[in-house]
N, C-alpha and C positions, 0 to 999 in steps of 0.2 A: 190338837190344840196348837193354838201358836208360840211363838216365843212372849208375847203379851199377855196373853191369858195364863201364864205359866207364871212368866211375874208377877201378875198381878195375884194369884194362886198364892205362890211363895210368899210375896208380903203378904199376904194377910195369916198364913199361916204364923211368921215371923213376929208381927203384929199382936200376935196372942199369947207368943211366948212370951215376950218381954213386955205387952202391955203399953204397947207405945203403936195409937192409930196413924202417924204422921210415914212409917216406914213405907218408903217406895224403893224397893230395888230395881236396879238395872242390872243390864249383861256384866256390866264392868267391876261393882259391887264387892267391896270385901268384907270380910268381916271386920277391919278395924275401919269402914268406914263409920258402922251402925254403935252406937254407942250402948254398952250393955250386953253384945253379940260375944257374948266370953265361950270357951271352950264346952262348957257346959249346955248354956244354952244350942251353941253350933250341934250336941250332938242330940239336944234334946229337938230341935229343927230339924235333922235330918231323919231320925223316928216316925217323926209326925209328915214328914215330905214322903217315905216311903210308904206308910199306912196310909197318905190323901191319893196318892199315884200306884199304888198298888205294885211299888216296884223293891227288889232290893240289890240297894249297892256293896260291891266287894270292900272289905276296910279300907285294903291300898286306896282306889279311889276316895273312900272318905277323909282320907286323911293330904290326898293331893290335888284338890279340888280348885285352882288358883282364885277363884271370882263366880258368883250365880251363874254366870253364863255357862260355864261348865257341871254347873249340876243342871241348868236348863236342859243340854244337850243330853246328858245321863239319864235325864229321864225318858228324853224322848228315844235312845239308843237301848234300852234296860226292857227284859223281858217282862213281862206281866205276869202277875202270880195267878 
C-alpha cells in the first residue's frame, strides 16, 4: 500500500471511532489536532489499526508514536500475523 491509501485507511477507520466523516489525516497529524482523539479513543484506534492491518505493535512504540506518519511506517515495518 501506499502512504495514501494507508491514510486514507486510517481516517476512516478514525472516522468511525469518533463519528466524525470530515477526518482526513495526514503524516504530520497529531492527536491534538483531531478534536475528540482523547487517550481512549487513541487506543481504541490503534486495536482497530492492528486488526485492519493484521499487525501488532510493541507498547513502547504505542505509546511514542509522535504523529500518523509514524504509525504509517509501523505498519509498513511490522510483521504480519
Amino acid at each position: 500500500m501506499t502512504e495514501q491509501e494507508y491514510l486514507a485507511a486510517l481516517s476512516q477507520i478514525l472516522s468511525d471511532i469518533l463519528g466524525d466523516d470530515s477526518i482526513a489525516l495526514t503524516m504530520d497529524t497529531v492527536r491534538e489536532d483531531v478534536g475528540g482523539w482523547d487517550s481512549f479513543s487513541y487506543i481504541n484506534f490503534i486495536v482497530a489499526v492492528e486488526a485492519e492491518f493484521g499487525v501488532k505493535f510493541r507498547i513502547a512504540d504505542v505509546e511514542s508514536f509522535p504523529n500518523v506518519g509514524a504509525i504509517v511506517k509501523a505498519i509498513g515495518a511490522a510483521p504480519r500475523r
